[in-house]
C-alpha atoms as an extended CHARMM CRD file, in Angstrom:
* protein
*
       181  EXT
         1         1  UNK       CA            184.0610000000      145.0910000000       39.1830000000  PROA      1               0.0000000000
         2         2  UNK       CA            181.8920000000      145.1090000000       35.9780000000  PROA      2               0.0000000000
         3         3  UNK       CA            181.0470000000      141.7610000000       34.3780000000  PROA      3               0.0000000000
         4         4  UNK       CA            179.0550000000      140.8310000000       31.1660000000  PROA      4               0.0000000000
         5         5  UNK       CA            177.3290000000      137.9570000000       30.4520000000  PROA      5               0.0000000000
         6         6  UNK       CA            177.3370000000      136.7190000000       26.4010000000  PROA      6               0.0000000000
         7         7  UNK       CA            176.4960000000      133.4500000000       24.3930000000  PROA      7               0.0000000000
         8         8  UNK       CA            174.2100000000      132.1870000000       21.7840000000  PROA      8               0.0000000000
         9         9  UNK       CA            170.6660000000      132.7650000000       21.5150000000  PROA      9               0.0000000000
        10        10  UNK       CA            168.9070000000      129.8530000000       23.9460000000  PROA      10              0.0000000000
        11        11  UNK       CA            171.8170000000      129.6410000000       25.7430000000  PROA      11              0.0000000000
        12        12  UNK       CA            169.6940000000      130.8690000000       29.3010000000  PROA      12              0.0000000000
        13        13  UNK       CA            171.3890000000      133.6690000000       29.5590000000  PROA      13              0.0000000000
        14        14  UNK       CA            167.7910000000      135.3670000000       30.6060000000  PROA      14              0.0000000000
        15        15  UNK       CA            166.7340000000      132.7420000000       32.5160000000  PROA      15              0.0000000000
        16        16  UNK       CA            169.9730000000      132.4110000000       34.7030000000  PROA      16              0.0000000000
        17        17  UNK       CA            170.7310000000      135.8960000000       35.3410000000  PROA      17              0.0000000000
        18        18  UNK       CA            166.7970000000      136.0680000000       36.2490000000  PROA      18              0.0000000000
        19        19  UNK       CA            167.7500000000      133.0720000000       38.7290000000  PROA      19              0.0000000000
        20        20  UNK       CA            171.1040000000      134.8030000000       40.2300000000  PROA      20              0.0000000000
        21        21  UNK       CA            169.1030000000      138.2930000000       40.5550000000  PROA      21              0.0000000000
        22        22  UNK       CA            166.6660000000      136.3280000000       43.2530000000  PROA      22              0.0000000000
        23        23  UNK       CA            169.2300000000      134.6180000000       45.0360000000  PROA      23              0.0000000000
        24        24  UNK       CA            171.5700000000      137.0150000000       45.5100000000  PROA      24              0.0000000000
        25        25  UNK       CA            170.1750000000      140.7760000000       45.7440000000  PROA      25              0.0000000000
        26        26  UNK       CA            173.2410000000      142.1190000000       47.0700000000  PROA      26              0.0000000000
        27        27  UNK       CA            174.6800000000      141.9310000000       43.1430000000  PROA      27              0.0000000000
        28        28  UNK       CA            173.5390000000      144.4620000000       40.8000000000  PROA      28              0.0000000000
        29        29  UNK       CA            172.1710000000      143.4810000000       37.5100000000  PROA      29              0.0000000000
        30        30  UNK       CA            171.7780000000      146.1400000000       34.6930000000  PROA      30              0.0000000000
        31        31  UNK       CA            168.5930000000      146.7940000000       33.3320000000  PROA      31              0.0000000000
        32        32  UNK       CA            169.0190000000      147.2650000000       29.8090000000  PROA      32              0.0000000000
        33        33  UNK       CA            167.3040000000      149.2390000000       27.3450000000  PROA      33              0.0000000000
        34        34  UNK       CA            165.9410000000      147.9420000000       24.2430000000  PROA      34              0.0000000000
        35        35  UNK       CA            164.0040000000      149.2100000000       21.1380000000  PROA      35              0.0000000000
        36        36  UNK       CA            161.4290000000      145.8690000000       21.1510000000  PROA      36              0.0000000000
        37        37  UNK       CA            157.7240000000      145.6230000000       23.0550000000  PROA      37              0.0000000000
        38        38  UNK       CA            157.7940000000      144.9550000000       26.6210000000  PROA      38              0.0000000000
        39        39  UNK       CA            155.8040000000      141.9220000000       25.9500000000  PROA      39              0.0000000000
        40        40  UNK       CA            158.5020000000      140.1400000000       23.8220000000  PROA      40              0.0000000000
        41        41  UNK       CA            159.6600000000      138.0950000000       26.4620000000  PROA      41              0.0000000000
        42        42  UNK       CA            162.8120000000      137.3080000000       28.0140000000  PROA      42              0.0000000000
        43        43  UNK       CA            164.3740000000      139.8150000000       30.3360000000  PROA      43              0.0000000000
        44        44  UNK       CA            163.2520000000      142.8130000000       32.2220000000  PROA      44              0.0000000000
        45        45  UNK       CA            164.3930000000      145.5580000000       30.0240000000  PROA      45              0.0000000000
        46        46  UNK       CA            163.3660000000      149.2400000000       29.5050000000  PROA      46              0.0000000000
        47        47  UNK       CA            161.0770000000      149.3830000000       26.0590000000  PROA      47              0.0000000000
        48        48  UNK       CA            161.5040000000      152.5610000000       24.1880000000  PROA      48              0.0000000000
        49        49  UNK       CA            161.3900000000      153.7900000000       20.7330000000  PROA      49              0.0000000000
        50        50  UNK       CA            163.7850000000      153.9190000000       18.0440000000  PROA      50              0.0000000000
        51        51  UNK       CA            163.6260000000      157.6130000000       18.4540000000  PROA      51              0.0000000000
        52        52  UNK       CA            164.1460000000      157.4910000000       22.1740000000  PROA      52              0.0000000000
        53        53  UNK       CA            166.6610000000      155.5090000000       21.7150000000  PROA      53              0.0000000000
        54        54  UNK       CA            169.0200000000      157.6990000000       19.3180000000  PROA      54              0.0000000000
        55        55  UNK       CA            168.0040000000      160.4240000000       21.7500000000  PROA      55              0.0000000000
        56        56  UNK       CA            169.4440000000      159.1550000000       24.5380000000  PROA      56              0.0000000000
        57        57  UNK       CA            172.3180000000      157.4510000000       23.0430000000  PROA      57              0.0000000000
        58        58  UNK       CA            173.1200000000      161.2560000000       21.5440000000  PROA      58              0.0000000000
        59        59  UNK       CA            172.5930000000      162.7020000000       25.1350000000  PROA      59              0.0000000000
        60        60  UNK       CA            174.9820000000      159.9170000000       26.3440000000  PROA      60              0.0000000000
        61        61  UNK       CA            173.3780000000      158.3610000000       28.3240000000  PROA      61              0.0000000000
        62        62  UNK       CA            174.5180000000      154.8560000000       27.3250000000  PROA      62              0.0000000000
        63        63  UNK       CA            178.3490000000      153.4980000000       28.1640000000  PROA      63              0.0000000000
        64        64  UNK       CA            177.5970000000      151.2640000000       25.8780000000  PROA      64              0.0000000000
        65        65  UNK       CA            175.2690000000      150.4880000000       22.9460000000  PROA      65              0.0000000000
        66        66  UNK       CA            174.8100000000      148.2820000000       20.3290000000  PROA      66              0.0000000000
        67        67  UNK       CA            172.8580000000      146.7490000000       17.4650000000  PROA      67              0.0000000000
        68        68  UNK       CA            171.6400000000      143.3840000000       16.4510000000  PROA      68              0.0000000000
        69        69  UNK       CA            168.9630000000      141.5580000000       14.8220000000  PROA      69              0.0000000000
        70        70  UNK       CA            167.1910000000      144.5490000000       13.8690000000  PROA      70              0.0000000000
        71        71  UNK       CA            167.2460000000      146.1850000000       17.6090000000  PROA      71              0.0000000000
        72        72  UNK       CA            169.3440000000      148.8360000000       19.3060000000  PROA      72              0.0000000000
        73        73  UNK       CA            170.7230000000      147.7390000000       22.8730000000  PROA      73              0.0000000000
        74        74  UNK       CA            172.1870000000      150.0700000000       25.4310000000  PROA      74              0.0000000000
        75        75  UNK       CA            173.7910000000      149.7450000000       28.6540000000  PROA      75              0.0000000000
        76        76  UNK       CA            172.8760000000      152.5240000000       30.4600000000  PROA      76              0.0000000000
        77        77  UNK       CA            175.6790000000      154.8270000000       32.1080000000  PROA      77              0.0000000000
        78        78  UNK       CA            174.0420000000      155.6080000000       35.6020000000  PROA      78              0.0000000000
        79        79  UNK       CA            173.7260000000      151.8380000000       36.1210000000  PROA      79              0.0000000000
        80        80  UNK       CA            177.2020000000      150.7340000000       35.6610000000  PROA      80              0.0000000000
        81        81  UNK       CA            179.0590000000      153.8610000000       37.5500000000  PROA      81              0.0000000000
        82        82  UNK       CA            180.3290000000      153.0780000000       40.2660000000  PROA      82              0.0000000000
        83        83  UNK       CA            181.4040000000      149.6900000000       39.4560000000  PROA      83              0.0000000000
        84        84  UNK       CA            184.5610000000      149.4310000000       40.3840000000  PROA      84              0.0000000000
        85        85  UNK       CA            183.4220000000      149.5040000000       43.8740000000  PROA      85              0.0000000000
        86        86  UNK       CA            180.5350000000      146.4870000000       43.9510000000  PROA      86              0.0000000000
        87        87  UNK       CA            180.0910000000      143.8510000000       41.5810000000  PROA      87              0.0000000000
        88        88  UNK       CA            177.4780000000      144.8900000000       38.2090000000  PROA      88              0.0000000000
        89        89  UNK       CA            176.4270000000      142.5120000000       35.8960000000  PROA      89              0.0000000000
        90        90  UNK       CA            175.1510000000      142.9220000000       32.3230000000  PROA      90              0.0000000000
        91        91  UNK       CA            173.8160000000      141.4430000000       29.5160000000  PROA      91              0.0000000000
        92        92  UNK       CA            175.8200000000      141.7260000000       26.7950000000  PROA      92              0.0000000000
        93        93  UNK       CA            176.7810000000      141.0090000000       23.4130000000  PROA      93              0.0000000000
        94        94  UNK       CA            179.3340000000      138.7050000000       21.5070000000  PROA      94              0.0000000000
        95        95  UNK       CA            179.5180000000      140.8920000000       18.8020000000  PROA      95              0.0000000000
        96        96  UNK       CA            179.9650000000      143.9820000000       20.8910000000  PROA      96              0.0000000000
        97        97  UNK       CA            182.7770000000      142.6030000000       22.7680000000  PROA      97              0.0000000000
        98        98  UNK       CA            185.5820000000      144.5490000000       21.5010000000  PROA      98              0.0000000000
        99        99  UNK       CA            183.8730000000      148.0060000000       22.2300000000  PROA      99              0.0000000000
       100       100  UNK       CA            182.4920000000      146.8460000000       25.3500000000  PROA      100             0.0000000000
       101       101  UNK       CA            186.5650000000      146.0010000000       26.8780000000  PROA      101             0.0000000000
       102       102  UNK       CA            187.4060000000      149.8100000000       25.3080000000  PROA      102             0.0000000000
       103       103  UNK       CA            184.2090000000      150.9700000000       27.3830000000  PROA      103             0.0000000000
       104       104  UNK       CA            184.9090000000      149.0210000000       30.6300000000  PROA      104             0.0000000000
       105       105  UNK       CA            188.9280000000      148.4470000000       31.4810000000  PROA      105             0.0000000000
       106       106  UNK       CA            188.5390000000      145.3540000000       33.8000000000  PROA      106             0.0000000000
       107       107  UNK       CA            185.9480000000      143.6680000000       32.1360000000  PROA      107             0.0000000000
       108       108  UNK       CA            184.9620000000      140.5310000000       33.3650000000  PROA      108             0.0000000000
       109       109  UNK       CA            183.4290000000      137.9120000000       30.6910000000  PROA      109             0.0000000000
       110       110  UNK       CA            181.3200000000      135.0170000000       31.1980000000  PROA      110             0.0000000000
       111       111  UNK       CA            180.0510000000      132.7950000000       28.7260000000  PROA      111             0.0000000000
       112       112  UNK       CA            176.6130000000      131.2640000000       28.7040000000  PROA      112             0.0000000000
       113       113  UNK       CA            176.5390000000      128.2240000000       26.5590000000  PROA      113             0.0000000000
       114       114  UNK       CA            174.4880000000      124.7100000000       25.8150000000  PROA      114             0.0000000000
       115       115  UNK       CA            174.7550000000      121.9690000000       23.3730000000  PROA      115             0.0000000000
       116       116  UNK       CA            173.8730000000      122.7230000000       20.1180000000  PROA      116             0.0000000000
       117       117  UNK       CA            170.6890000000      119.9940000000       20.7660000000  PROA      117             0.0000000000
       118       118  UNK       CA            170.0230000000      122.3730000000       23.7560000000  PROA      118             0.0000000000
       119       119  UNK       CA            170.0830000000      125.3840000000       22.3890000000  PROA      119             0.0000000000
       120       120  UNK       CA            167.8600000000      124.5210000000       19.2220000000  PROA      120             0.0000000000
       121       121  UNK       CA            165.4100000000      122.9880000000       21.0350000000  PROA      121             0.0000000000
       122       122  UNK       CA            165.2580000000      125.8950000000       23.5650000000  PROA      122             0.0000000000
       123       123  UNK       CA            164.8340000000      128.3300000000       20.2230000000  PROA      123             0.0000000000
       124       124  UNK       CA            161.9830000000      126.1010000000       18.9740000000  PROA      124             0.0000000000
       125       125  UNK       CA            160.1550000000      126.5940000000       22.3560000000  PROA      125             0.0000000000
       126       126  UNK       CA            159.7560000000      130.0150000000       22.6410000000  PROA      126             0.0000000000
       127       127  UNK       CA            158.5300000000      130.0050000000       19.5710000000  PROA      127             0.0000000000
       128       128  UNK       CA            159.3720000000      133.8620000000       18.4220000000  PROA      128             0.0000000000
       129       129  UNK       CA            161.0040000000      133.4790000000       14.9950000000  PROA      129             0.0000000000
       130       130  UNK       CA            160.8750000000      131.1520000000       11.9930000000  PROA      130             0.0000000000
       131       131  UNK       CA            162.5950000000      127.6620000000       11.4220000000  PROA      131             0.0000000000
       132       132  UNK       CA            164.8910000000      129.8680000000        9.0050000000  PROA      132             0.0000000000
       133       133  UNK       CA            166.0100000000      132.5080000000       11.5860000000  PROA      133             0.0000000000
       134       134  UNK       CA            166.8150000000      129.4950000000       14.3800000000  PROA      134             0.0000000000
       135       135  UNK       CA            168.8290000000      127.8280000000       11.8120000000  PROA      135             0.0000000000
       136       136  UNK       CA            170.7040000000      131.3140000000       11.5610000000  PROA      136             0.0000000000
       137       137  UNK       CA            170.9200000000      131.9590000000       15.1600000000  PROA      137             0.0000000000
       138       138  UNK       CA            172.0930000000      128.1430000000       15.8060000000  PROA      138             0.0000000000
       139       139  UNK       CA            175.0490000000      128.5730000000       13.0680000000  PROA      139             0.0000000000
       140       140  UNK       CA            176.0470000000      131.9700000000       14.5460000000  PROA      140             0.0000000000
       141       141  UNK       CA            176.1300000000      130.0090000000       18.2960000000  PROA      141             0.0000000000
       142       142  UNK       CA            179.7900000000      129.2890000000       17.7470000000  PROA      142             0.0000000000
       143       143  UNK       CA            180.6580000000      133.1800000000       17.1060000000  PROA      143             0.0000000000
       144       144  UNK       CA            184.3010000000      133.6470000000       18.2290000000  PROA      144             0.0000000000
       145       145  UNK       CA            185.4720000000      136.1610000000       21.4850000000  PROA      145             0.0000000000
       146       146  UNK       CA            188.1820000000      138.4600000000       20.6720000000  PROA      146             0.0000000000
       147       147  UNK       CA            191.5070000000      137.0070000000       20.4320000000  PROA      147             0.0000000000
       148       148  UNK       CA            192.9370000000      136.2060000000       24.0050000000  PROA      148             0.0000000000
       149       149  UNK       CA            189.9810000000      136.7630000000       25.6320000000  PROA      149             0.0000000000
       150       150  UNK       CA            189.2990000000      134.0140000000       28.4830000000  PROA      150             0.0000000000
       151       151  UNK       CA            186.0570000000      134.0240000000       29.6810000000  PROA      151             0.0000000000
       152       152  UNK       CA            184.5070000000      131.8240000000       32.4410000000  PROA      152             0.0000000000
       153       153  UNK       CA            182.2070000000      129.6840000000       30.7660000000  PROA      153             0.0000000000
       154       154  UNK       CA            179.2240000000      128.1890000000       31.9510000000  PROA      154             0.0000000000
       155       155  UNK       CA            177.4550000000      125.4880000000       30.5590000000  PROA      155             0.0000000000
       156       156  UNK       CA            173.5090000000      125.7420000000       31.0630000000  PROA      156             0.0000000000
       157       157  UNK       CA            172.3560000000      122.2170000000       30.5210000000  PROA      157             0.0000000000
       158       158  UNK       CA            170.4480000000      121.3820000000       33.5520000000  PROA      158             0.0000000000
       159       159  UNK       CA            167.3280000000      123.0310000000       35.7310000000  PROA      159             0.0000000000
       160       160  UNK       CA            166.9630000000      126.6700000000       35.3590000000  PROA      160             0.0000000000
       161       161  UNK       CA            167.5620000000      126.8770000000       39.4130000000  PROA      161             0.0000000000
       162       162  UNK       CA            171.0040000000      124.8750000000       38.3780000000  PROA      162             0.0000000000
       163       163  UNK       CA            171.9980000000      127.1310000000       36.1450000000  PROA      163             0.0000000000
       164       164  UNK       CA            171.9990000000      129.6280000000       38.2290000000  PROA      164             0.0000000000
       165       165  UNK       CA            174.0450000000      128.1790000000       40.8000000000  PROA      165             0.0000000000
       166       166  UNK       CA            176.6380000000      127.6560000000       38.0640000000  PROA      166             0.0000000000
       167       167  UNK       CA            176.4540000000      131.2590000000       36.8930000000  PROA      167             0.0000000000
       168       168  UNK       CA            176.5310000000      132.9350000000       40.7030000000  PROA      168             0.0000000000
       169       169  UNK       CA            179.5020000000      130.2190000000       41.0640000000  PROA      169             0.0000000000
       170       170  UNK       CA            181.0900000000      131.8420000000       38.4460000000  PROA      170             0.0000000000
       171       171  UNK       CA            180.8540000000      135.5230000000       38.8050000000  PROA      171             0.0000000000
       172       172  UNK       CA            182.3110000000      134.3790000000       42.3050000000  PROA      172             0.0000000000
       173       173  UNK       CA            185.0580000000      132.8450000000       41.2750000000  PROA      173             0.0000000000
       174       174  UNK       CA            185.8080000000      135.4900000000       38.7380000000  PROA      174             0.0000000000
       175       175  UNK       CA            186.0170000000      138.0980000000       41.1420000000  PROA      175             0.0000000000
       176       176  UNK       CA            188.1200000000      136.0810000000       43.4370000000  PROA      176             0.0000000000
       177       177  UNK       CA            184.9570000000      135.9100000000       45.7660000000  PROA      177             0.0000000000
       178       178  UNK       CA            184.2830000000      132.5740000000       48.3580000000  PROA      178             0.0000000000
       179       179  UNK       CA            181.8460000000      130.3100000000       46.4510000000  PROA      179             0.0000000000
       180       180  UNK       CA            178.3220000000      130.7490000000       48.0570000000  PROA      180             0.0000000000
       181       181  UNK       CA            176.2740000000      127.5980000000       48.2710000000  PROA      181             0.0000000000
């Protein structure tokens, strides 16, 4: 079973799946690679180069890729075979939603949100782009899901260690799973 995780920038979607990856190792979390420094926060990703990247996506390497706010995302294919088998979880994308349900028949969504006081708050903090591109990001937050799409939502308003209780709650339920305390 293959799910994806989406929402709005400084919805915690980094931060919770962080949180679910240490209490629950028997799930299997994507490592994603991204053309950005190492050092510019968030998740752990695999940095490479523009170059690299349109190498590899070429070779096919990627079962999914994707572009947005000036950086190329890919979901590599090695990490997400076998899926129907276990439960893998990736980061994903609003916006590549549609391709990513072509990629993955079965895909599970889950939605990562917060109050719009939450979220711009949580933009402000980290401190990584101008008050111009967090007013962008925060009018984007409400960015629609395909049509008919029903995700399981999660809101992230609480501790980080919350949140991801709420998030490992929901992949469970999702996948018809017991809940886990």
């Amino acid at each position: 079973m293959i799910f994806t995780i989406v929402g709005p920038s400084g919805a915690g979607k980094d931060t919770l799946i962080a949180g679910a990856r240490r209490l629950r190792p028997d799930l299997r979390f994507v490592r994603r690679v991204i053309t950005k420094p190492t050092d510019s926060g968030g998740e752990d990703f695999e940095s490479v180069t523009p170059d690299e990247f349109a190498r590899r996506k070429a070779a096919g390497d990627f079962a999914l890729d994707w572009h947005a706010y000036g950086v190329d995302y890919g979901i590599p294919r090695a990490q997400v075979q076998g899926g129907s088998a276990g439960c893998v979880v990736f980061n994903g994308s609003r916006a590549a939603l549609p391709r990513a349900l072509l990629a993955f028949p079965g895909l599970r969504v889950i939605l990562v949100t917060a109050p719009p006081e939450v979220l711009a708050a949580r933009l402000a903090a980290r401190a990584r782009e101008p008050a111009a591109e967090i007013a962008q990001r925060l009018t984007r937050a409400g960015h629609g899901l395909p049509a008919g799409l029903e995700p399981v939502t999660v809101t992230n308003d609480s501790t980080p260690q919350e949140g991801a209780r709420r998030l490992l709650a929901a992949l469970d339920h999702a996948r018809g799973a017991p809940t886990r305390p």
